[in-house]
DSSP file (Angstrom, degrees, kcal/mol; ACC not computed):
  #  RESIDUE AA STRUCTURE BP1 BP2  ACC     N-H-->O    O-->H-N    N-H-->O    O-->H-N    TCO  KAPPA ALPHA  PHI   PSI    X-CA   Y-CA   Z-CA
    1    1 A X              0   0    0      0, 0.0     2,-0.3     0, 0.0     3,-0.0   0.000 360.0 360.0 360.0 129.1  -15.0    8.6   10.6
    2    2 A X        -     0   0    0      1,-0.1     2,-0.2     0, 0.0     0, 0.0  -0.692 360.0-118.1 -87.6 108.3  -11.5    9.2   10.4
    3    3 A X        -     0   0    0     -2,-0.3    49,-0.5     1,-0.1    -1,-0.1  -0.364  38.8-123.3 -86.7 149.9   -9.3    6.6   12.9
    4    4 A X        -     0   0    0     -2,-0.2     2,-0.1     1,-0.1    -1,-0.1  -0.126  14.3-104.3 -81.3 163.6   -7.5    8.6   15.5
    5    5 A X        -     0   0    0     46,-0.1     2,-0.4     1,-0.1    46,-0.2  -0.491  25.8-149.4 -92.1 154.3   -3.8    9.0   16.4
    6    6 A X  E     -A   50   0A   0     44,-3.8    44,-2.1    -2,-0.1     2,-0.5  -0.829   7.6-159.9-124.8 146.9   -2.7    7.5   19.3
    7    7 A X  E     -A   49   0A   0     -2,-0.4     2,-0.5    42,-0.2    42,-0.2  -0.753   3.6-154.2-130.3 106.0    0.2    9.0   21.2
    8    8 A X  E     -A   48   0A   0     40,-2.0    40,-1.6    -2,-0.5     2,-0.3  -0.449  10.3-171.2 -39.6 104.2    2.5    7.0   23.8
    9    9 A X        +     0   0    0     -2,-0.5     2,-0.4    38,-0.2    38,-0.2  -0.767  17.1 138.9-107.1  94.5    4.2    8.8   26.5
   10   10 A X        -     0   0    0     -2,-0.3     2,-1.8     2,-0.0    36,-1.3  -0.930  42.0-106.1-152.0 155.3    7.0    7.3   29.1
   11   11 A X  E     -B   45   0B   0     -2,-0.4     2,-1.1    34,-0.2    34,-0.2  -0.459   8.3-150.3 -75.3  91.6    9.8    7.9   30.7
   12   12 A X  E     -B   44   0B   0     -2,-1.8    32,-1.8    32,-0.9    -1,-0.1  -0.308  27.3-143.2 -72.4  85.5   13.2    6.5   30.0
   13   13 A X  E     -B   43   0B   0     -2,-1.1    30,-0.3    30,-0.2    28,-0.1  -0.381   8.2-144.4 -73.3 131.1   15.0    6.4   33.8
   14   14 A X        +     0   0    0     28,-1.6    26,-1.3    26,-0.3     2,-0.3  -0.131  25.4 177.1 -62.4 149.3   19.2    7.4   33.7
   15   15 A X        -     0   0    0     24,-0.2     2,-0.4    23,-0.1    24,-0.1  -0.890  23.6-131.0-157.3 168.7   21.2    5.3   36.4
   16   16 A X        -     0   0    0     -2,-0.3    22,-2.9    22,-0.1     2,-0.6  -0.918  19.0-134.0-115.1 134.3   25.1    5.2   37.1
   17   17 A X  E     -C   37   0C   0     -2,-0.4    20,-0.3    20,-0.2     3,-0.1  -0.946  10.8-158.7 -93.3 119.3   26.6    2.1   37.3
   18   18 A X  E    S-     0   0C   0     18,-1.2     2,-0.3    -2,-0.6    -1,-0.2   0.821  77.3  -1.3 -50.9 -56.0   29.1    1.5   40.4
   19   19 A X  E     -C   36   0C   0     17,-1.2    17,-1.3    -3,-0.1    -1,-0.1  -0.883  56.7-159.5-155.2 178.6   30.9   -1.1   38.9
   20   20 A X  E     +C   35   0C   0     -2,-0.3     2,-0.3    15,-0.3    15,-0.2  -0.551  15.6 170.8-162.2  48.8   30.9   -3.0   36.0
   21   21 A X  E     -C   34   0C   0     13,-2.1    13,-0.9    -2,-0.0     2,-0.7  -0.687  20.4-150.9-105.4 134.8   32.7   -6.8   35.7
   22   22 A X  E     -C   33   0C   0     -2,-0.3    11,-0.2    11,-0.2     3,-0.1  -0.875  14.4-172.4 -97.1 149.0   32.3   -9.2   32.6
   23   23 A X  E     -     0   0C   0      9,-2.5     2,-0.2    -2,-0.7    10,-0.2   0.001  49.6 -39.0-134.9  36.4   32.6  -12.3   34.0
   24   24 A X  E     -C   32   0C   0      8,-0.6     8,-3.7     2,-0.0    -1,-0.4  -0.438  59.8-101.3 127.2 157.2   32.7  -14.5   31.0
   25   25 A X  E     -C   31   0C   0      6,-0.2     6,-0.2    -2,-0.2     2,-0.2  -0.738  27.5-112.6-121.0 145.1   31.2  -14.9   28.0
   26   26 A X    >   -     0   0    0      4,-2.5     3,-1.7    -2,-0.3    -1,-0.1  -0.413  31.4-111.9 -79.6 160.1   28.2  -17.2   26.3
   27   27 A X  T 3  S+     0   0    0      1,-0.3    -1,-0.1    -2,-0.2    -2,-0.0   0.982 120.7  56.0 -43.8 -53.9   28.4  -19.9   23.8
   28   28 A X  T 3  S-     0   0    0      1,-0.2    -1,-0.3    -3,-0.0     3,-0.1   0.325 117.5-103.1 -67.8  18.3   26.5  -17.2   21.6
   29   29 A X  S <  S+     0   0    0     -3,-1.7    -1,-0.2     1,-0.2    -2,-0.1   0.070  84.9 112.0 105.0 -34.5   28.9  -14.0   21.8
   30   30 A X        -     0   0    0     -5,-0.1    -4,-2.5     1,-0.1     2,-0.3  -0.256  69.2-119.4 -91.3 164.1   27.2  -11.7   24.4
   31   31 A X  E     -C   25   0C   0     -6,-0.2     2,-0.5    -3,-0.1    -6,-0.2  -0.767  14.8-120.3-114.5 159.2   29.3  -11.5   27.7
   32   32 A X  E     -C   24   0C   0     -8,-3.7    -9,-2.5    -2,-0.3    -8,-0.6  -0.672  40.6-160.8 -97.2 147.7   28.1  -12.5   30.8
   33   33 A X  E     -C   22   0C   0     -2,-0.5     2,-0.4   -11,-0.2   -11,-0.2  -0.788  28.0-161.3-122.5  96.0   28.1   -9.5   33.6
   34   34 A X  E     +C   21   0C   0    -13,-0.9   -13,-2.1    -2,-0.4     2,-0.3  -0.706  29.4 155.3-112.7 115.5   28.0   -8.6   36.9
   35   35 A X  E     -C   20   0C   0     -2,-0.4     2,-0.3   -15,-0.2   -15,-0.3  -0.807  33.1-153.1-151.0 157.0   26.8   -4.8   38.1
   36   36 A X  E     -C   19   0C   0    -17,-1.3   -17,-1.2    -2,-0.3   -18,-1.2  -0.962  32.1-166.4-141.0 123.6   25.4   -2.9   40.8
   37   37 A X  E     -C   17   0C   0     -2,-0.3     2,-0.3   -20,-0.3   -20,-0.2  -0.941  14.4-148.5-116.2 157.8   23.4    0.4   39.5
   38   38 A X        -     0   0    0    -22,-2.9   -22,-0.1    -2,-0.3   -23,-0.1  -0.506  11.6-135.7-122.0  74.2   22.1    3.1   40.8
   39   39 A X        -     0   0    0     -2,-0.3     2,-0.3   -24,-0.1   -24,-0.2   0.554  21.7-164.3 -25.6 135.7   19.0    5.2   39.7
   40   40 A X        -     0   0    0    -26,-1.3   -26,-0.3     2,-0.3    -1,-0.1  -0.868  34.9-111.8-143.7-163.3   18.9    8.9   39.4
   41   41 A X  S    S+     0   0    0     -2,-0.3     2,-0.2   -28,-0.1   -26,-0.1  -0.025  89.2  86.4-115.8  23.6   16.6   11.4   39.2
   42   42 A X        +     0   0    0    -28,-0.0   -28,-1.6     2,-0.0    -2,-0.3  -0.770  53.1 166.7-123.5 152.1   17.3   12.6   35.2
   43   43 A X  E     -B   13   0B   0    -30,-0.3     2,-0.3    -2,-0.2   -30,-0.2  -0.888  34.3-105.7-143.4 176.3   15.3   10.4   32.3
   44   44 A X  E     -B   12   0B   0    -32,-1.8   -32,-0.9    -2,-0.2     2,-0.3  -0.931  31.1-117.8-116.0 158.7   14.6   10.8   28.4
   45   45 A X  E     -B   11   0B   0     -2,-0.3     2,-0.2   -34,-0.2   -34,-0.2  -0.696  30.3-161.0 -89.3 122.8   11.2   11.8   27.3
   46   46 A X        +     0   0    0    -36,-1.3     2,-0.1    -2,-0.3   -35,-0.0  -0.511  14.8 172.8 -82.8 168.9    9.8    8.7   25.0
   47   47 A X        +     0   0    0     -2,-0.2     2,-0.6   -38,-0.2   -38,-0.2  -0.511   7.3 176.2-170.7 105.3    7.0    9.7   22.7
   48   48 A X  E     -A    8   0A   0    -40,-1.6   -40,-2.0    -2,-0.1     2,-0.5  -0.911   9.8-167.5-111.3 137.6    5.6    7.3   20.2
   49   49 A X  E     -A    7   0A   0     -2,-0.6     2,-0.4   -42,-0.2   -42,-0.2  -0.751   8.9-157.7-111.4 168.2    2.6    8.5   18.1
   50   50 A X  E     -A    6   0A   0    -44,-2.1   -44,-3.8    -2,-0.5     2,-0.5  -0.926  18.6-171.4-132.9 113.9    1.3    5.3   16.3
   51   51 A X        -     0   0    0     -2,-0.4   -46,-0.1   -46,-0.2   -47,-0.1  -0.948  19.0-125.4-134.3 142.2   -0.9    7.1   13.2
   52   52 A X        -     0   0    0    -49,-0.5     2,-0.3    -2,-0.5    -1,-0.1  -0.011  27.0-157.8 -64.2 176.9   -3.2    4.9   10.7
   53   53 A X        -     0   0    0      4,-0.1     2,-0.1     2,-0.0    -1,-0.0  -0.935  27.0 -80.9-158.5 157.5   -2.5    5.2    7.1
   54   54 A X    >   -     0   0    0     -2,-0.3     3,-5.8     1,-0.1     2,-0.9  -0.179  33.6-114.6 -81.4 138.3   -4.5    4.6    4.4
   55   55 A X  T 3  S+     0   0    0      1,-0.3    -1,-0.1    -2,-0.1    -2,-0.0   0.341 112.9  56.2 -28.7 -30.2   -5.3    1.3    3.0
   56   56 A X  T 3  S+     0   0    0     -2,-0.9    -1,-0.3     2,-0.1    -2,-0.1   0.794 100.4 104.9 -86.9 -47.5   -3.5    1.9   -0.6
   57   57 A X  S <  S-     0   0    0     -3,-5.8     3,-0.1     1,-0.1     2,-0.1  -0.226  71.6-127.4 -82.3 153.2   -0.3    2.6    1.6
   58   58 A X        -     0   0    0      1,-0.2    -1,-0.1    -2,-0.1    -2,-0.1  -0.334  36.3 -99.6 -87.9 172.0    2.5    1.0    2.4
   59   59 A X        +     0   0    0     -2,-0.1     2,-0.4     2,-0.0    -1,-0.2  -0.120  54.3 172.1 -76.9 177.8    3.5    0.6    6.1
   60   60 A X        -     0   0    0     -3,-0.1     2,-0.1     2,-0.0    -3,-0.0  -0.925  25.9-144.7-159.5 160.3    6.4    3.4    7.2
   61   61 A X        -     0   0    0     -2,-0.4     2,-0.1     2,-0.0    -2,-0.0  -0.511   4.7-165.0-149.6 125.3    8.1    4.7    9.8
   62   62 A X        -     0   0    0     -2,-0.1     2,-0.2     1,-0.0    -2,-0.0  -0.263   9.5-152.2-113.1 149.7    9.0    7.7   10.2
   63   63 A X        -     0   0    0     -2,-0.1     2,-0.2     2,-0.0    -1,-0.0  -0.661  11.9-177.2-116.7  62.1   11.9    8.7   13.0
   64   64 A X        +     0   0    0     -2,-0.2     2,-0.3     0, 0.0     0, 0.0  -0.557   8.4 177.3 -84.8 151.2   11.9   12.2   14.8
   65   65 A X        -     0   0    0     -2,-0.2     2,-0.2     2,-0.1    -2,-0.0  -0.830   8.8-176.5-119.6 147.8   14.7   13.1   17.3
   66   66 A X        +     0   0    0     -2,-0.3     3,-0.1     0, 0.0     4,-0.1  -0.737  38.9  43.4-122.1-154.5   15.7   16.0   19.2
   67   67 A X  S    S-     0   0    0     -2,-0.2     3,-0.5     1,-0.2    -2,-0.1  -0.282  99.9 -38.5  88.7 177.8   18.4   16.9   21.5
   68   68 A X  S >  S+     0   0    0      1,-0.2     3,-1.1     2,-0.1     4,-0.2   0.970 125.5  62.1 -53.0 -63.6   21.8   16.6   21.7
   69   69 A X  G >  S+     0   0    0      1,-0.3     3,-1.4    -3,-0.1    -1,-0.2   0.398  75.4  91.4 -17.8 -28.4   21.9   13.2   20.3
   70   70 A X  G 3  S+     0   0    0     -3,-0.5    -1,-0.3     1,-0.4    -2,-0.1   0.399  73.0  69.0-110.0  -5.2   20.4   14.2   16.7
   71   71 A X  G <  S+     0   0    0     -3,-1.1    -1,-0.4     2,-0.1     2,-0.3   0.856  86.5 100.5 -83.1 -29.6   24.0   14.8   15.0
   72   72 A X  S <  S-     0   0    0     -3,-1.4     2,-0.9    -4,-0.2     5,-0.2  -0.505  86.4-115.4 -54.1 110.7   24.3   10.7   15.5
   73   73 A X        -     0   0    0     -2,-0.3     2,-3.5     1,-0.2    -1,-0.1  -0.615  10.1-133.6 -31.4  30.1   23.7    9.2   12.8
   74   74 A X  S    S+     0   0    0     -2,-0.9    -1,-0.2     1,-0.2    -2,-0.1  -0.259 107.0  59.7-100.4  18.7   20.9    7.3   12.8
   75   75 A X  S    S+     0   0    0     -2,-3.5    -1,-0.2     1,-0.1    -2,-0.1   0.487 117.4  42.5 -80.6 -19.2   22.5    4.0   11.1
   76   76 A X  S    S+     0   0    0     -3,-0.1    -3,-0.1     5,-0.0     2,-0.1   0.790  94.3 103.3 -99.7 -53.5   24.7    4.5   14.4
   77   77 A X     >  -     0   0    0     -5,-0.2     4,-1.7     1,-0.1     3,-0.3  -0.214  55.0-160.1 -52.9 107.9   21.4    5.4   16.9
   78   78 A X  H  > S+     0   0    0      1,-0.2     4,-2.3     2,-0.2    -1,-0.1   0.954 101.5  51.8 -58.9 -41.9   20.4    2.2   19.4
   79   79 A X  H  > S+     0   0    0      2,-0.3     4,-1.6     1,-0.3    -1,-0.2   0.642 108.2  53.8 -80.0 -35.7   17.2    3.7   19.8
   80   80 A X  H  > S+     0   0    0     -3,-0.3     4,-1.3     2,-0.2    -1,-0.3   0.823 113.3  40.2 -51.0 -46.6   17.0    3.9   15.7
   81   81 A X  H  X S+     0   0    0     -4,-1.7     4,-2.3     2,-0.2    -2,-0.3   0.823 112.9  53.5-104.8 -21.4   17.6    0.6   15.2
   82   82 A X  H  X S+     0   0    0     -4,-2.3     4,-1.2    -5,-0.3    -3,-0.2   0.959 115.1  47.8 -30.1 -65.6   15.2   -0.8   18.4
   83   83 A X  H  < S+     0   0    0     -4,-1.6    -2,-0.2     1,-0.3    -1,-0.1   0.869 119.5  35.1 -52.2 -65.0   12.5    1.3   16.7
   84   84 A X  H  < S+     0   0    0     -4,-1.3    -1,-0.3     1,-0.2    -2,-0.2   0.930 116.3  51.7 -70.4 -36.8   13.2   -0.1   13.4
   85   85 A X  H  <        0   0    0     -4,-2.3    -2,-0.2     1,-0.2    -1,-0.2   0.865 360.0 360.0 -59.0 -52.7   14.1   -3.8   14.7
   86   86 A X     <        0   0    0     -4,-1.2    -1,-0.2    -5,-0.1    -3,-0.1   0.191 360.0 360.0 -23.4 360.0   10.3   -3.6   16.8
């Protein structure tokens, strides 16, 4: 029996931010921030399929995009390098 692919679906919610203040920075680099957002009613569609592969092989992952987005390079992508960083 042949194991099956398993396919992830979720929704990635859009918000506007109002405002926007750094208010100082950490020992480590990242800056410290203060924000008020506001959810709206637009998302992206996530889809991860997760698919076995056979023992002999090595692990992969493979990256489709659509959209607007897809002319971005995907050395460039956040969502590219999450994926790949995960």
């Amino acid at each position: 029996m042949t194991p099956a692919t398993v396919t992830l679906r979720a929704a990635s919610r859009a918000k506007i931010n109002l405002f926007l203040h750094l208010t100082g920075q950490r020992p480590d680099g990242y800056h410290l921030v203060q924000s008020l957002l506001c959810p709206i009613g637009l998302f992206d569609a996530i889809e991860i399929r997760l698919s076995p592969l056979p023992a002999s092989a090595p692990a992969a992952i493979h990256i489709s995009r659509s959209g607007a987005l897809t002319a971005l390079a995907e050395s460039t992508d956040l969502t590219c390098r999450a994926v790949r960083a995960f």
